[in-house]
C-alpha positions in Angstrom: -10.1 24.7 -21.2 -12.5 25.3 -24.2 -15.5 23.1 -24.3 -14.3 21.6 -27.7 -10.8 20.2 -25.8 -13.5 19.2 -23.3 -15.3 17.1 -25.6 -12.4 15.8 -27.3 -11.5 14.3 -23.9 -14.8 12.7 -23.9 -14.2 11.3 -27.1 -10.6 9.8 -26.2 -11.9 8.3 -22.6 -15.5 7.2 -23.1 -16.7 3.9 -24.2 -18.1 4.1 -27.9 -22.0 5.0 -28.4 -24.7 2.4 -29.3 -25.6 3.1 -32.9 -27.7 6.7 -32.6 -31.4 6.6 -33.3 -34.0 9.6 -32.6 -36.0 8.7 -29.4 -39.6 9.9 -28.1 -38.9 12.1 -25.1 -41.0 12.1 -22.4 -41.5 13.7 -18.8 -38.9 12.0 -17.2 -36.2 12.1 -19.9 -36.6 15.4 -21.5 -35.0 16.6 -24.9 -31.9 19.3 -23.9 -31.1 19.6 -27.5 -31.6 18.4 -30.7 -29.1 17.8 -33.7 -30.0 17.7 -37.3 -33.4 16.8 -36.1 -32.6 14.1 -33.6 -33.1 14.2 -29.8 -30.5 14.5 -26.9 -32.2 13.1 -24.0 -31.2 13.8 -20.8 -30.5 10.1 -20.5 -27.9 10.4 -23.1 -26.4 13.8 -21.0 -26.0 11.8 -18.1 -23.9 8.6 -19.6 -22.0 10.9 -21.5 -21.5 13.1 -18.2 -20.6 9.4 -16.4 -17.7 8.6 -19.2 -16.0 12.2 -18.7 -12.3 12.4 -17.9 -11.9 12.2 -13.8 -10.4 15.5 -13.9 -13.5 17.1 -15.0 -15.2 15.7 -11.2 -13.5 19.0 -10.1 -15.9 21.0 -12.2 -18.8 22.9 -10.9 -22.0 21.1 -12.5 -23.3 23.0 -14.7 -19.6 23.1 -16.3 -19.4 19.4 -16.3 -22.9 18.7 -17.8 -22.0 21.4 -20.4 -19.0 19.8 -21.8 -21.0 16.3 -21.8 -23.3 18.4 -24.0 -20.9 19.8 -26.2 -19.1 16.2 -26.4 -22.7 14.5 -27.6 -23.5 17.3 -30.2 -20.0 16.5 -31.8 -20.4 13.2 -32.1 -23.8 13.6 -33.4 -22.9 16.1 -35.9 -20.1 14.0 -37.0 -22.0 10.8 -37.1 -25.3 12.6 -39.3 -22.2 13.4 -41.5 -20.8 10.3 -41.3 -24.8 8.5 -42.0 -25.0 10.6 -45.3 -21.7 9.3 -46.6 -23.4 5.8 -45.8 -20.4 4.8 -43.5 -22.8 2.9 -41.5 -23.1 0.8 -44.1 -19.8 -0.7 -44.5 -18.9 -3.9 -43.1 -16.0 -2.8 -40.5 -18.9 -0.5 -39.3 -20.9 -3.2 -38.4 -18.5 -5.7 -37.2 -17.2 -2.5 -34.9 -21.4 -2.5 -33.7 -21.7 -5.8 -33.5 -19.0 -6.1 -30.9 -19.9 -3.0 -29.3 -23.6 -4.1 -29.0 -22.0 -7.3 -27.7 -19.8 -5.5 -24.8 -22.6 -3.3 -24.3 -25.0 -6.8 -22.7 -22.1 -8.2 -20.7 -22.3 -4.9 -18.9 -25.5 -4.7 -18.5 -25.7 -8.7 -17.4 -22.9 -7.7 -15.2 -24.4 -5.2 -13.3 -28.1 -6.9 -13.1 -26.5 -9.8 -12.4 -23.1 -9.2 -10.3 -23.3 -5.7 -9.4 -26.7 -4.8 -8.2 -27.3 -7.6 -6.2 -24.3 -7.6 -3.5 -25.9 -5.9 -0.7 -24.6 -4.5 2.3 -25.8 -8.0 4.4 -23.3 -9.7 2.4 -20.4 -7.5 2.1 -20.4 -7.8 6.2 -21.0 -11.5 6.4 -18.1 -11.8 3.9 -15.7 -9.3 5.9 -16.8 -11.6 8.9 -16.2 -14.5 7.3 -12.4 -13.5 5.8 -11.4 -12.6 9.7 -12.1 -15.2 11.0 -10.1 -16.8 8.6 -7.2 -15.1 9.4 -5.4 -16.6 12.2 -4.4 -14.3 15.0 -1.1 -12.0 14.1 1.2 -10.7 16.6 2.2 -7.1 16.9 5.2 -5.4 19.0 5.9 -1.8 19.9 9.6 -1.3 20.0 12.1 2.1 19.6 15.4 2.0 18.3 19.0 4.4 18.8 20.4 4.3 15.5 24.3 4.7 15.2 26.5 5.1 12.5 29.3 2.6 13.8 29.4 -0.5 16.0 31.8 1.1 18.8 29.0 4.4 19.0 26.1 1.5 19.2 28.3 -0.4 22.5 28.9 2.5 24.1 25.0 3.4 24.2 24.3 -0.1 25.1 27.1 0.6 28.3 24.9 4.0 29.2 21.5 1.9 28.9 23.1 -0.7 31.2 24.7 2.2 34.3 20.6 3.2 34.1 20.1 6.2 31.6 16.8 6.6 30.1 16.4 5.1 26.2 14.2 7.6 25.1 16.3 10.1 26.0 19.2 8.5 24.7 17.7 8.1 21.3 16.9 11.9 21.4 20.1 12.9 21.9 22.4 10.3 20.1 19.8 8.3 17.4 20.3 9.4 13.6 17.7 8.1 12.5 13.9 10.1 12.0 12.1 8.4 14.9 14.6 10.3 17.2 12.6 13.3 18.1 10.0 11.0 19.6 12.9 8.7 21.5 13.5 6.3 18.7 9.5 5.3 18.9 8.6 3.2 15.9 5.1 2.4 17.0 3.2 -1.5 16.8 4.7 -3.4 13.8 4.0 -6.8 12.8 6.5 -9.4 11.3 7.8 -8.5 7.7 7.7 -4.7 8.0 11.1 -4.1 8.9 14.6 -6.0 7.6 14.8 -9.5 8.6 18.4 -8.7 11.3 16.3 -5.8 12.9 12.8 -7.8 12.9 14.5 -10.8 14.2 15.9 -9.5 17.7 13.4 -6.9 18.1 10.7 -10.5 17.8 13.1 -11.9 20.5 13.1 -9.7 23.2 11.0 -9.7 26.3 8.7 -6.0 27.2 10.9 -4.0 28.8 14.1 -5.3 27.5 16.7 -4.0 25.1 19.6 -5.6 22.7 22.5 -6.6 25.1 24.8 -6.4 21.2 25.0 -3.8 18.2 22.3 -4.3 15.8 23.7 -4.0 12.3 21.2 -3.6 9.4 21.5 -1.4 5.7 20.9 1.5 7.9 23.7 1.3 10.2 23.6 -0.1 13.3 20.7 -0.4 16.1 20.2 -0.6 19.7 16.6 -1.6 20.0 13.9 -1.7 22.9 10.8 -3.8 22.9 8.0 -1.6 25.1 5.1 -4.0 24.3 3.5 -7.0 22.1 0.2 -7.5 21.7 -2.0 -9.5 19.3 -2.5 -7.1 16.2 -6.2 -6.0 15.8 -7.9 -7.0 12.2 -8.8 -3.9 10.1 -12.1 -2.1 10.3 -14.9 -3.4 7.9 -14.8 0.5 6.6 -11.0 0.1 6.0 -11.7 -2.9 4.0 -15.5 -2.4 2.5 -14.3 -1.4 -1.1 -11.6 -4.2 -1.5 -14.1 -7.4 0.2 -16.9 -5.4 -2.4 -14.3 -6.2 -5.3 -13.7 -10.0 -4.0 -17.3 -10.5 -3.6 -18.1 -9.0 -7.6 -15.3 -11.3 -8.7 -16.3 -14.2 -7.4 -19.9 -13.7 -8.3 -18.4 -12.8 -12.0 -16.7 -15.6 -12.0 -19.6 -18.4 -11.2 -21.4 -16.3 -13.7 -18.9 -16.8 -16.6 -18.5 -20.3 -15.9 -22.5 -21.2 -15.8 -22.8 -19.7 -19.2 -19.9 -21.3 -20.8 -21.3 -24.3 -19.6 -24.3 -23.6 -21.0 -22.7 -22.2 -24.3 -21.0 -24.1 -26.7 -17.4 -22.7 -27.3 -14.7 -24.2 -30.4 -11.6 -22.1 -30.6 -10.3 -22.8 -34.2 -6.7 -21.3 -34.5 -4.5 -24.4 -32.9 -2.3 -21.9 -31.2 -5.4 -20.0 -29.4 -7.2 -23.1 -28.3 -4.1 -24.4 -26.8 -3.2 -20.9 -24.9 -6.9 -20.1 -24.7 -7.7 -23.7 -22.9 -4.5 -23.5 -20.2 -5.9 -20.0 -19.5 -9.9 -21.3 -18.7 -8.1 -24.5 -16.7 -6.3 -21.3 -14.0 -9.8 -19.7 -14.1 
């Protein structure tokens, strides 16, 4: 891929620019390049680096960091182009930085504010905290034979009861995929398989095995229970990223609704106000 197609994915997937203004470089955010006389920064290298495409993650560095380059140089060509023909001087321009300046500080507040601040502390006391909310959920191991027709499923049920092992049975007679491992379907809790399986498979006792034909979607079953137990809560590192998201919500949330209290808000179009105040009354 050329580095111009590289920049004109920048262009398509990054947020939009603050308004461009030459900066004073110093030791810690050196000039890379300069265009029409103003400054690059290395600063500006890196957010344009950060707002690349996912794709380009795959890229060796210097690759990456060279089509960030190539994306800021065309957009500052294009906007010392667009400064001479005074477009920054028309009102759609500044409305477009005015809301862009705007979405610009409720990131920032966001991440000084919402992001920064969740430590590690609380992300564990939270994960604690949701477990032990969660009351206790049994699990069952069970195997299954599964037959194509309800005469097939008795007459396993009649080998099972003269003393033949079901594992080996489901081996040799089972259509369905768990047969090569003897019908094993692992630990399962409720709502994971169809209600008329779940429901006897629930039922039975360790050990024990349907006495009648199973009939689901998928033909019809002759199931096993081998063991229940009560199902273990995921890890914290299974879970780390999503209780990270419910804790930046919530904190988000008690954010918004301290500075709309403290901001005073009219909706004018009737039709907005209306939708707009149902939607702040869910929030």
């Amino acid at each position: 891929m050329r580095l111009s197609q590289l920049a004109a994915t920048l262009l398509l997937t990054s947020i939009a620019f603050a308004p461009l203004q030459a900066h004073a470089a110093d030791e810690a955010d050196p000039v890379v390049a300069t265009v029409g006389g103003v400054d690059i920064l290395a600063s500006e290298l890196a957010m344009a680096e950060g707002d690349l495409d996912p794709q380009f993650a795959r890229l060796p560095e210097v690759q990456r960091r060279t089509a960030a380059l190539a994306a800021v140089i065309d957009i500052k060509t294009l906007a010392r182009k667009a400064e001479a023909e005074k477009l920054d001087e028309t009102e759609d321009f500044k409305k477009q930085m005015a809301f862009q300046r705007d979405r610009a500080l409720h990131n920032a507040i966001f991440k000084s504010e919402v992001v920064d601040p969740v430590s590690e502390a609380d992300l564990k006391a939270r994960y604690e905290k949701e477990i032990a909310a969660v009351p206790a959920e049994e699990e069952i191991s069970a195997r299954h034979i599964l037959l194509k027709t309800e005469e097939e499923a008795k007459a396993v049920i009649a080998e099972l009861d003269a003393g033949k092992d079901f594992a080996e049975l489901a081996k040799e007679k089972s259509t369905g995929p768990s047969a090569d491992q003897g019908g094993d379907l692992g630990y399962f809790t409720k709502g994971r398989m169809v209600p008329e399986f779940e429901a006897v498979a629930f039922a039975l006792k360790p050990g024990e095995y349907s006495k009648e034909p199973v009939q689901t979607q998928f033909g019809w079953h002759v199931i096993k229970l081998e063991d229940r137990r009560e199902a273990a809560p995921p890890s914290y590192e299974e879970v780390a990223d999503q209780v990270r998201q419910l804790v930046m919500r919530e904190r988000y949330g008690d954010l918004l609704k301290k500075a709309r209290a403290e901001t005073e808000i009219e909706v004018l179009d009737p039709e907005l106000k209306t939708t707009y105040e149902a939607l702040s009354q869910q929030q």
